[in-house]
N, C-alpha and C positions, 0 to 999 in steps of 0.2 A: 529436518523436522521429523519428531517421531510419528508413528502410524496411529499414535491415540492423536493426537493434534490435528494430523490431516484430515481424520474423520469429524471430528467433532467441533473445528475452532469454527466453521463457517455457521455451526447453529447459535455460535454466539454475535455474529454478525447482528449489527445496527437493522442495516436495511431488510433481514430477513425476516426481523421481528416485527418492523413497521409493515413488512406483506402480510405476514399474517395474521396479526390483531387488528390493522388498521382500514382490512381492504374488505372487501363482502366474500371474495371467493376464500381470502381466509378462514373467516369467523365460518363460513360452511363446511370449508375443509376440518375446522375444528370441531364441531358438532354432528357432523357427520362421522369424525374415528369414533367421539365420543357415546354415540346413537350403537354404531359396532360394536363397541367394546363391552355395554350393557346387553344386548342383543348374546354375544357369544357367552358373555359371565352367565346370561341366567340358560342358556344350553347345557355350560359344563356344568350347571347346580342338578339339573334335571336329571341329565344322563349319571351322573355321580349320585343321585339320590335315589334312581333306579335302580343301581349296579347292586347299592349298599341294601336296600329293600330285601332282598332274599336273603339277607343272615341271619341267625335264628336269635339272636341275642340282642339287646338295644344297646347293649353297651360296645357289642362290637360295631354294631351300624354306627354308633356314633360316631366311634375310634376309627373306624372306616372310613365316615366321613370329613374327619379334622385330616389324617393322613394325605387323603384323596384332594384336599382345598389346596395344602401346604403342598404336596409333589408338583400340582399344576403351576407354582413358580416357576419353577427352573426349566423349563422344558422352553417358553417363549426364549428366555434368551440362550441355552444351547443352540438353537437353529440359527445364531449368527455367529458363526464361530469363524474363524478366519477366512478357512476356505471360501464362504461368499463375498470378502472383502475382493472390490477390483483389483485386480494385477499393478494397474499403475498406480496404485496408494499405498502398494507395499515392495514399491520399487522393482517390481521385478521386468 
């Protein structure tokens, strides 16, 4: 079994989807990332709408700030880059 499969085949599991939408501690657990994830998006709008505030130009603050939305993709998923993959999912 490859390392994408053993990460990823148990989120397709039946019973894990019936925990999570079907149960209370689910539907909390899901509105809860979702409560975080709103919470940090309007931080990074803030601090990035800060940063961009001091440049003398609108046009650069703008360009500033499309630049500044778009880098913050890649950064979440950098930080799971193999090395934090368990040992035993990658057969070692």
């Amino acid at each position: 079994m490859s390392l994408i499969e053993k990460l990823y085949l148990p989120f397709f599991e039946a019973s894990d989807w019936h925990q999570a939408v079907m149960t209370t501690q689910g539907w909390t657990t899901i509105l809860t990332l979702a409560l975080l994830e709103c919470l940090l998006s309007v931080d990074n709008a803030v601090v990035l709408a800060a940063q961009t505030k001091s440049l003398p130009d609108k046009k650069d603050q703008h360009h500033a700030l499309i630049y500044g939305m778009w880098g913050g993709v890649p950064v979440p998923v950098h930080r799971h880059r193999a090395r934090d993959v368990p040992h035993e999912l990658l057969g070692h």
